[in-house]
N, C-alpha and C positions, 0 to 999 in steps of 0.2 A: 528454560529454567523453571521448576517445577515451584509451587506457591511453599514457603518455606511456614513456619510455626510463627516466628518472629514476624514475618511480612501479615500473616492473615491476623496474629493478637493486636499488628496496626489497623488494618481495617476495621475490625472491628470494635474498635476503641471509642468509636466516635467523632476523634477530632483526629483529623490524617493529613498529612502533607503528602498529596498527591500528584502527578502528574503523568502525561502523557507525552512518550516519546516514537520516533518515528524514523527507521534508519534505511535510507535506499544505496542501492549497489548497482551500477548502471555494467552491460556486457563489458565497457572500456575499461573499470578497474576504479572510475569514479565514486568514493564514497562521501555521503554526509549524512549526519544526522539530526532532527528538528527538535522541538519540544515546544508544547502550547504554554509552558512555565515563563515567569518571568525575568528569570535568569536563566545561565547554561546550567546544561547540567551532563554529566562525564560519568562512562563507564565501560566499561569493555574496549577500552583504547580509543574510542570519538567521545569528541564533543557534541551535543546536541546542543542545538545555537537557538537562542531563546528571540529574535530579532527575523525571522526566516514569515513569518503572517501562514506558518501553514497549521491547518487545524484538519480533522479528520470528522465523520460522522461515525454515529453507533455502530461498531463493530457487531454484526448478525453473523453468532455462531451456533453450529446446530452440529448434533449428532450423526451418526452414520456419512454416507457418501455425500451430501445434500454441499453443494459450494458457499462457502464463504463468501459473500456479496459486503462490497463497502466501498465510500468515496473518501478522495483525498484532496483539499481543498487548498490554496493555496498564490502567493503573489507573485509573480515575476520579478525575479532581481537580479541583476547583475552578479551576485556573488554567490547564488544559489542555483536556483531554476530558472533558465534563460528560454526567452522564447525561440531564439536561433534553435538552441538545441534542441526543444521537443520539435521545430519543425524538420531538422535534420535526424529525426525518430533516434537520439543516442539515448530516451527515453525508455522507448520501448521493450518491454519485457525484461525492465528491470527490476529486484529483485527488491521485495520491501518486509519488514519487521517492523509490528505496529507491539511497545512494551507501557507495561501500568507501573510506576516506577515513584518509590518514596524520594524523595527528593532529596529531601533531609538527608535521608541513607541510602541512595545507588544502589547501597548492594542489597537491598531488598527491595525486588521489582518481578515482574510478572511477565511472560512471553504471551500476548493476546491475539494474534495472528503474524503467518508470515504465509508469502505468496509472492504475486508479481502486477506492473502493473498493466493493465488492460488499457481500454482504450480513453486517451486523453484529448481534450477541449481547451480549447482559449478562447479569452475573450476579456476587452476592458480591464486588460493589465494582470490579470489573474487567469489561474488554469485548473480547472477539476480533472483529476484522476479516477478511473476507475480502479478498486483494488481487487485482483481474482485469488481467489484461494486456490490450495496445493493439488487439490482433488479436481482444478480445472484443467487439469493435462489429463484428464480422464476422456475430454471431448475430441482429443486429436486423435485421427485414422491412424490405427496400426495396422502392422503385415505389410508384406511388399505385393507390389501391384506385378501382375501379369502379363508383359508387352515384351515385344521383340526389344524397342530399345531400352538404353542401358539407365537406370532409376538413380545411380550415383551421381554426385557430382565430382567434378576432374580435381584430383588434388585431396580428397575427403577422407576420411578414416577407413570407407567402402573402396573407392577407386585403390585408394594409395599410391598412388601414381607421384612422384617428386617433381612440381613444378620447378625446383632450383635446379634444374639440369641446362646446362647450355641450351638453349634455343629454343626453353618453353617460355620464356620472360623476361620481363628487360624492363629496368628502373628510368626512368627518362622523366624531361622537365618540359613541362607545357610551355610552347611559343604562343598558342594563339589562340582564344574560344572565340566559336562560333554559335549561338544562340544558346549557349549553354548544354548542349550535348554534344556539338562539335569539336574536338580538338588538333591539333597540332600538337607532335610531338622532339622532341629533339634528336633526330637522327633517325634512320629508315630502317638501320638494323641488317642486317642478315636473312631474316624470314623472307619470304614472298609476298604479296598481297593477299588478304583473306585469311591468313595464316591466324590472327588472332581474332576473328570472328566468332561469337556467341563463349567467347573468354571474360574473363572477370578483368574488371577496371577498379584499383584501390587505389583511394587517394593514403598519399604518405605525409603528409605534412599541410597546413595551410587551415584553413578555415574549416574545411569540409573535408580535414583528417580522418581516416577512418571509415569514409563513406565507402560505398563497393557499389559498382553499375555492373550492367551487361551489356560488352561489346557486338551492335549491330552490323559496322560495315568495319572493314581495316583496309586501308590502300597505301601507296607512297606518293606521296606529294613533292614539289620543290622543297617545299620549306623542312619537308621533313615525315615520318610516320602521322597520317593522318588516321585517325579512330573516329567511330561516331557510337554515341550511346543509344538506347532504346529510349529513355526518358533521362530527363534532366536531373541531377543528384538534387536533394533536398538542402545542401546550403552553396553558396556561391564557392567559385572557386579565379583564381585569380593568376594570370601570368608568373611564370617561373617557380607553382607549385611541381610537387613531385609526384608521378604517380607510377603503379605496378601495373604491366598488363600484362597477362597469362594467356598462352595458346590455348583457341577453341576447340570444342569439342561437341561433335552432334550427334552424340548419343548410338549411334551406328556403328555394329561388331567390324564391320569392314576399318573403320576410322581407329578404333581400338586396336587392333591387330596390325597395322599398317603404320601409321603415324604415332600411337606412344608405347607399340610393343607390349602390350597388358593386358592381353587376352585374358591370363588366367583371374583375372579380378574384373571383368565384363561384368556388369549384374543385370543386364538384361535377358530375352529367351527369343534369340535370333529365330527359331525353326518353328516358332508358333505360326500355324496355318494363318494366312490374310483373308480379310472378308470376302473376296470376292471368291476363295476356296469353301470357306462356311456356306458360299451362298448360293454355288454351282448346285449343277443337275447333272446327272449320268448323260453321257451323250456316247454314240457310238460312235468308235474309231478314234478316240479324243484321251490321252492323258494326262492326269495332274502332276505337277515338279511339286517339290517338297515347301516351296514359296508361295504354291498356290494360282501360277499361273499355267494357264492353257499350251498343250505342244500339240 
């Protein structure tokens, strides 16, 4: 919202009823909004809740490409910002509006950055935020990278590939954890063993809703589909949760072509010579195959 006639003859009036507001939007669909005021104060369909202890530092904004740098300062509470959930990262990279906002009147207020947030701290009941501006998506690699295998992931806007097909996935109920990356699952399924190997693990419900791992090992056990993750999700997870697991996939044209028929959305470059072809010598009597090895 651009600074209107009305909102700037407040400023500079003298005597302002000001305030600052603060609205985060987490990937899950999670919104709320803060205010350093000492009441709420409402507009654009939130409340900003005057009771939240979160305060911000000076917003440093600068011309040209230069990133918007700022911190977000604030208390752990149960109704707000929980430490379960930054360490379960449903924090991350969500999505923040810092506005200058007459109080008095809402609807004369100021948009003073919007961005996302970066990396966050705890500690002694409280947590600082980092705040990155729009112009820090500037820092991330573009272009696709140049390897045999495939740079998509299974199921992605690239792959396209429909994990809801019979016998890419299966909804099942945790019997059993094992150090926290072990599971037990309920039922063995149809697949073979390894079938859901280096596949995506979403929890669907429970504490740790929403998390997603990467499945390491897949076997069948007595008790049922055993899975094991690469590292332990970031919140607990508890008997008779639900979760998704999705068949793996190792990036290899043979496994594409074979196992989910999707050749024509491969996004790797199977026929790139291998190093040991880049690294050969002419030798007599001796030819190279297209993969780079010696006949």
């Amino acid at each position: 919202m651009a600074l209107t006639e009305d909102f700037l003859d407040h400023l500079q009036s003298g005597l302002t009823t000001l305030a600052r507001c603060w609205l985060l939007r987490r990937k899950d669909g999670w919104v709320r909004g803060f205010t350093d005021h000492d009441t709420d104060v409402a507009f654009g369909g939130v409340v900003f809740r005057a009771d939240t202890g979160l305060t911000a530092h000076a917003i440093m904004q600068t011309t040209g490409l230069a990133i918007d740098n700022s911190e977000a300062l604030g208390a752990l509470s149960d109704a707000s910002v929980t430490e379960a959930d930054i360490r379960a990262g449903r924090f991350d990279g969500a999505s923040v509006e810092a506005w200058l906002v007459n109080w008095a009147n809402p609807d004369e207020r100021l948009l003073q950055f919007r961005g996302s947030l970066g990396e966050i701290t705890r500690s002694g009941g409280a947590f600082r935020a980092e705040l990155l501006g729009l112009t820090e998506t500037l820092n991330r690699p573009q272009g696709r990278v140049y390897q045999s295998a495939c740079s998509a992931v299974l199921g992605d806007g690239r792959c396209r590939f429909d994990t809801d097909q019979p016998g890419f996935s299966a909804e099942l109920a945790v019997v059993a954890i094992e150090d926290d990356v072990r599971f037990t699952l309920d039922g063995a399924g149809e697949q073979p063993e390894r079938w859901f190997e280096k596949g995506r693990f979403t929890v669907l419900d429970g504490g740790a809703k929403g998390l997603v791992g990467v499945i390491k090992n897949d076997g069948i056990g007595a008790g049922g589909r055993v899975v094991e993750l690469w590292q332990a999700l970031r919140a607990p997870m508890r008997v008779g949760d639900r979760v998704r697991i999705e068949a793996g996939c190792d990036k290899r044209h043979q496994t594409c072509r074979d196992r989910f028929d999707n050749i024509v959305n491969f996004r790797g470059f199977p026929h790139i010579p291998g190093e040991d072809r880049l690294l050969s010598v002419p030798v007599q009597g001796t030819t190279v195959d297209e993969t780079g090895g010696g006949k």
